[in-house]
FINUVO-461741 format. One line per 2 residues: number of its first residue (from 1); for each residue z, x, y of C-alpha. Coordinates in steps of 0.1 Angstrom, whole numbers, plus 5000, padded with zeros to 4 digits. Example, Ala and Ser with C-alpha at 12.3 -4.5 7.8 and 13.67 -1.06 7.14 Angstrom:
FINUVO-461741
1) 5078 5123 4955 ~ 5071 5137 4989
END
This chain:
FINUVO-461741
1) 2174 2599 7167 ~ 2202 2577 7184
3) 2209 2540 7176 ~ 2228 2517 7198
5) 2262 2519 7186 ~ 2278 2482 7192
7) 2241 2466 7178 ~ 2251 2490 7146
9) 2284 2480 7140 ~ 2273 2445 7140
11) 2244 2450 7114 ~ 2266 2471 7092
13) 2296 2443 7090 ~ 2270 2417 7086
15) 2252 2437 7058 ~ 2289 2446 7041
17) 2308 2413 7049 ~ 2313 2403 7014
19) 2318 2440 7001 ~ 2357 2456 6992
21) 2345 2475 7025 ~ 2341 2442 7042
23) 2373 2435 7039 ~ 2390 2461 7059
25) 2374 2465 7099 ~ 2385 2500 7101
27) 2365 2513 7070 ~ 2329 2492 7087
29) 2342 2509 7115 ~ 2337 2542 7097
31) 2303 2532 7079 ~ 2289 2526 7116
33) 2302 2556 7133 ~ 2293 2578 7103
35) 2258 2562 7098 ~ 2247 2566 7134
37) 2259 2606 7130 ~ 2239 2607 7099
39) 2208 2592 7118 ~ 2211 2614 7149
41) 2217 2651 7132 ~ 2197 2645 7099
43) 2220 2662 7081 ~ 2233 2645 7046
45) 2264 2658 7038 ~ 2301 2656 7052
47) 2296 2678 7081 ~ 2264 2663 7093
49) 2274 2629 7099 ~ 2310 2643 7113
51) 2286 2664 7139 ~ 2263 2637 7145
53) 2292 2609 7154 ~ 2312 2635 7176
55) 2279 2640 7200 ~ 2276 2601 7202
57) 2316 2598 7208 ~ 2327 2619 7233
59) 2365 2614 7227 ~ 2363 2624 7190
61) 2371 2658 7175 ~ 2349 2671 7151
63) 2379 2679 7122 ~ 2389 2639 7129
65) 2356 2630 7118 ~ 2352 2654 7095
67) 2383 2641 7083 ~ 2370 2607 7083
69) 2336 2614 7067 ~ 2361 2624 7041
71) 2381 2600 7032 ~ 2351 2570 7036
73) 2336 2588 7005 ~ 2363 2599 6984
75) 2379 2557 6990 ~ 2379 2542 6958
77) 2374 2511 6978 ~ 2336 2523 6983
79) 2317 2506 6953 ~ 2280 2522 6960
81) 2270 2495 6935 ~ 2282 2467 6961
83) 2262 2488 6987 ~ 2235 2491 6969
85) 2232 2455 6962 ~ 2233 2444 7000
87) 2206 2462 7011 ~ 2189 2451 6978
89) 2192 2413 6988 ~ 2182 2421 7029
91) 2148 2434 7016 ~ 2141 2417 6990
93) 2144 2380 7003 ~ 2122 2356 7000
95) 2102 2383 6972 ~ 2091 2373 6935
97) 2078 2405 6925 ~ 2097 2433 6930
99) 2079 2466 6925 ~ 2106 2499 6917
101) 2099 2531 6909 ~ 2127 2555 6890
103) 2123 2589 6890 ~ 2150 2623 6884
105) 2155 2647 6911 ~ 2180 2676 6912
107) 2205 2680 6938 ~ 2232 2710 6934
109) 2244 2708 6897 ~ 2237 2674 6901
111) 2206 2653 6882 ~ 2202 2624 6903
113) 2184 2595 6887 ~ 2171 2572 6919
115) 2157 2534 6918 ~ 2138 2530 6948
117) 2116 2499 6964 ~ 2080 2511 6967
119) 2067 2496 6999 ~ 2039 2507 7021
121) 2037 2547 7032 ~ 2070 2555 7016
123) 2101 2547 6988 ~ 2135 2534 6999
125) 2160 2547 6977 ~ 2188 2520 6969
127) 2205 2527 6942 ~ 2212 2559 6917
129) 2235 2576 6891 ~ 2243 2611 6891
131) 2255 2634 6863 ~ 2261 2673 6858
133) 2226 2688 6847 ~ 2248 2701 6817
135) 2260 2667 6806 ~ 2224 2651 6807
137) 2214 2668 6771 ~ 2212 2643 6739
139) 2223 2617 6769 ~ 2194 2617 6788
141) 2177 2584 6767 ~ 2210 2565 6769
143) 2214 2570 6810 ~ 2177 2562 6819
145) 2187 2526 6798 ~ 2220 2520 6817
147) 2201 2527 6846 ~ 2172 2498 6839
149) 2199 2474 6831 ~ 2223 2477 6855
151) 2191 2469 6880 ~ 2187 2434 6862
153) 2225 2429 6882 ~ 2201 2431 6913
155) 2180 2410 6904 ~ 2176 2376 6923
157) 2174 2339 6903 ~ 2136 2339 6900
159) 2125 2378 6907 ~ 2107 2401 6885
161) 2113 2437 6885 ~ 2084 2456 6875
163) 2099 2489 6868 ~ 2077 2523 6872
165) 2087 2552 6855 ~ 2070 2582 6843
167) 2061 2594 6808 ~ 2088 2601 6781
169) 2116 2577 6802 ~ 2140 2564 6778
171) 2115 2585 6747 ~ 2095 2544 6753
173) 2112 2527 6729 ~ 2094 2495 6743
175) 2070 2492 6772 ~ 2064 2454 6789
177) 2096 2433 6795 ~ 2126 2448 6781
179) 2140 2432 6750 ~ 2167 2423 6766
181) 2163 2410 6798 ~ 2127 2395 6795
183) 2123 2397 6839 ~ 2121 2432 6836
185) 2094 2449 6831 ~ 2085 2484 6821
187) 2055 2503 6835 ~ 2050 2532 6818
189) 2027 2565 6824 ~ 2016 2578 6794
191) 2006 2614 6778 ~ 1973 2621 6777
193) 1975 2629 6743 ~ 1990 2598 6731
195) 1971 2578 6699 ~ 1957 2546 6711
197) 1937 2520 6685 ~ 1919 2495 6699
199) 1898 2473 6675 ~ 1900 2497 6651
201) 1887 2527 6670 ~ 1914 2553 6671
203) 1914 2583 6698 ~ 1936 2600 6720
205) 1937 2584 6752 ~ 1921 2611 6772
207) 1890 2609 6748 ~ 1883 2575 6763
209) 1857 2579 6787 ~ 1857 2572 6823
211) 1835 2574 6856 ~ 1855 2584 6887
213) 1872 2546 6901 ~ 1867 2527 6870
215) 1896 2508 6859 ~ 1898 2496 6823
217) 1923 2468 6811 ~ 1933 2465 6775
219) 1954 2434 6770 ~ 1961 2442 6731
221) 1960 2477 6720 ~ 1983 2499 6694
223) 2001 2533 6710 ~ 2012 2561 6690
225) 2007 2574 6652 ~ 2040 2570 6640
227) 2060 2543 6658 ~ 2036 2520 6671
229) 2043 2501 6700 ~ 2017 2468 6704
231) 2014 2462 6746 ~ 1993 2465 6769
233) 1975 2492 6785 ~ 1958 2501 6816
235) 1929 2530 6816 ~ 1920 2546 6857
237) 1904 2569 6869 ~ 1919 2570 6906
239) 1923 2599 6924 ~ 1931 2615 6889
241) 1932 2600 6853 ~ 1964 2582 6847
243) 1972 2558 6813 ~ 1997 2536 6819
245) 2017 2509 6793 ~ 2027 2474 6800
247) 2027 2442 6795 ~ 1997 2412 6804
249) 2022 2401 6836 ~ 2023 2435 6848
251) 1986 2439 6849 ~ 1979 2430 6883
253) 2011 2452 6898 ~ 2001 2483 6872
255) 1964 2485 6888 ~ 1970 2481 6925
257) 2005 2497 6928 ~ 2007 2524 6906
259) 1988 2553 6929 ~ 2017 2541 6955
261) 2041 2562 6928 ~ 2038 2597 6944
263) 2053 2581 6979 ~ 2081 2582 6953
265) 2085 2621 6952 ~ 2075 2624 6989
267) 2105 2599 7001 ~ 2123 2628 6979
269) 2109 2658 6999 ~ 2123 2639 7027
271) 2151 2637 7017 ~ 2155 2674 7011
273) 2138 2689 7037 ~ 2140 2666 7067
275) 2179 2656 7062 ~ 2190 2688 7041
277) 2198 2672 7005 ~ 2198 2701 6987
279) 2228 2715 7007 ~ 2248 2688 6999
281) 2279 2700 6975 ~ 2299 2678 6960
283) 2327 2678 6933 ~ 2321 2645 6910
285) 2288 2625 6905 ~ 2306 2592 6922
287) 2310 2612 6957 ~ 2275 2618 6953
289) 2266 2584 6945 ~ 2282 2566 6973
291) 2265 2595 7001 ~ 2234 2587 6984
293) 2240 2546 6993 ~ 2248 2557 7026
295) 2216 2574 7028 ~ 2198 2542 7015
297) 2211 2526 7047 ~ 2195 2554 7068
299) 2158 2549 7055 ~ 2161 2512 7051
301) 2167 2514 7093 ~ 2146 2540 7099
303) 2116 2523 7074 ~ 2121 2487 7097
305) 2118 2507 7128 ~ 2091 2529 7123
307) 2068 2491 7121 ~ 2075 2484 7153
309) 2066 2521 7168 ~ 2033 2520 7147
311) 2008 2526 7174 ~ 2024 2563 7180
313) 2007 2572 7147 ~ 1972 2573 7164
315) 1990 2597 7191 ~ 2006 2619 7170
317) 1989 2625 7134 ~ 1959 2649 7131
319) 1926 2635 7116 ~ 1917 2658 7086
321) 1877 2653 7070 ~ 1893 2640 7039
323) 1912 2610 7061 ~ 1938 2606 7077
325) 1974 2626 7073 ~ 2005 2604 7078
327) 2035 2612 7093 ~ 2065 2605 7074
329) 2087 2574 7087 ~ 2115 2600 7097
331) 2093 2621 7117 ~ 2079 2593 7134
333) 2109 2580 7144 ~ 2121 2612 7156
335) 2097 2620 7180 ~ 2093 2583 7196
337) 2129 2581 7198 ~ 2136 2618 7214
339) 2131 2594 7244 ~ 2151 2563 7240
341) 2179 2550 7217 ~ 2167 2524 7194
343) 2187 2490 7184 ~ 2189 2491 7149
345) 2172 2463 7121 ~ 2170 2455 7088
347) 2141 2425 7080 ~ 2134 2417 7048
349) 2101 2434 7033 ~ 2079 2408 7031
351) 2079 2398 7067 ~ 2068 2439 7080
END
């Protein structure tokens, strides 16, 4: 897909002005250039967005920009926290509840822990940490904490992050609002064979009976045999059974959000299929990081332009007897904009 270079530039020095990249013209200059090759070849990775920028500049060589691509992400100058936190406040605005979903996925030798904003159809990746798949043993606990507290450093005066994550993250040492920053909360998915006692009655969860759609809130129960945790817990029977943990503010998020976490693994699948992830090779976990911040950028544009395109869904997607099949924001933008270059937007979420 091709985006309107200038319009680009513009968006990406507003995004980044108060950034260490900000603060040089010839490094936005890069971002830009870089992220509009990245957007046109769908190919993550040095040589992709190298590729991608040649075919939109006709007087660049590709070793130049491979060159280039280079440099931008081995610059200690790059902070993908600072990036991170950009596109963070540009969505987010104007949002009290803040619904993110963390979840691992493997790139290379690479276990990439991902925070992403769970919005409608899809996940928008904003921020990560990457470590070596051999270095994640007995540090595993540790890292998924680091993780949920450096997101509190996104957080805006007045925001709640209600945090989902799948069973055994950080072994649930707590589930509800974390004990140390109380505007974060935990929503947990728990094993099905986990203990629960509630008014005395005592049963592993999936001995709790439920009809297909029920939904069943417990504002006080007791988890596990051994270390008990006292929260709150939410029984459904959605499209499968699911138990999840959290606390009496998270209720409301827990039951109408949680079915939205899949979207989470199939931003993922995106990721690695449609722009090539899983050939990505990199040498330390920060290169990785800051390509992953860049990619961020890529879905965040592509996310605020597939709204405005909407009406090609009817044109394009199958109808299946079990509903309606989805295209995914990337192929949607793909095919409307094989015809025409697109000028590139980032609203906040809660004005699509």
């Amino acid at each position: 897909m091709q985006v309107e270079d200038k319009a680009l530039q513009e968006l990406i020095t507003s995004l980044l002005q108060d950034t260490q990249l900000g603060s040089h013209a010839a490094r936005l200059k890069s971002v830009s250039h870089l992220l509009a090759g990245l957007l046109l070849t769908q190919e993550a990775g040095l040589s992709g967005m190298a590729r991608g920028s040649v075919l939109l500049h006709e007087e660049e060589h590709f070793r130049a920009k491979l060159k280039q691509a280079y440099y931008l992400i081995a610059n200690p100058h790059f902070d993908a926290w600072e990036i991170s936190k950009a596109l963070y406040d540009q969505l987010t605005q104007a949002l009290t509840e803040v619904l993110i979903a963390v979840d691992w996925t493997q790139v290379g030798r690479f276990m990439v822990l991902e925070a992403s904003l769970v919005v409608e159809g899809r996940a928008i990746g904003f921020y990560s940490r990457s470590i070596l798949k051999e270095d994640l043993k007995d540090r595993q606990r540790v890292f998924e904490q680091s993780l949920e507290y450096a997101l509190e450093s996104f957080r805006r005066p007045g925001q709640h992050l209600h945090i989902m994550v799948d069973r055994g993250f950080a072994a649930l040492d707590y589930v509800g609002p974390s004990p140390v920053y109380p505007c974060v909360h935990r929503i947990s998915r728990l094993k099905a064979n986990m203990i629960l006692n509630w008014d005395g009655i005592e049963a592993p969860l999936q001995q709790w009976p439920l009809y297909e759609g029920e939904t069943v809130l417990i504002e006080n129960a007791v988890l596990g045999r051994k270390k008990k945790v006292r929260c709150s817990v939410v029984l459904a029977h959605l499209p499968e059974r699911c138990y999840l943990a959290c606390d009496p503010r998270s209720l409301p998020v827990a039951c109408k959000n949680y079915q939205k976490r899949p979207w989470v693994e199939e931003q993922n699948r995106d990721l690695k299929s449609l722009f090539g992830v899983r050939k990505m090779r990199f040498l330390n976990a920060l290169r990785l990081e800051r390509m992953w911040s860049l990619l961020g950028l890529a879905f965040a544009l592509i996310y605020t332009q597939a709204q405005t395109i909407v009406h090609w869904l009817d044109r394009l997607s199958r109808k299946y007897k079990d509903g309606r099949r989805e295209l995914s924001w990337v192929s949607l933008v793909k095919y409307a904009h094989w015809l025409l270059p697109f000028v590139p937007e980032l609203k906040p979420l809660s004005v699509q």
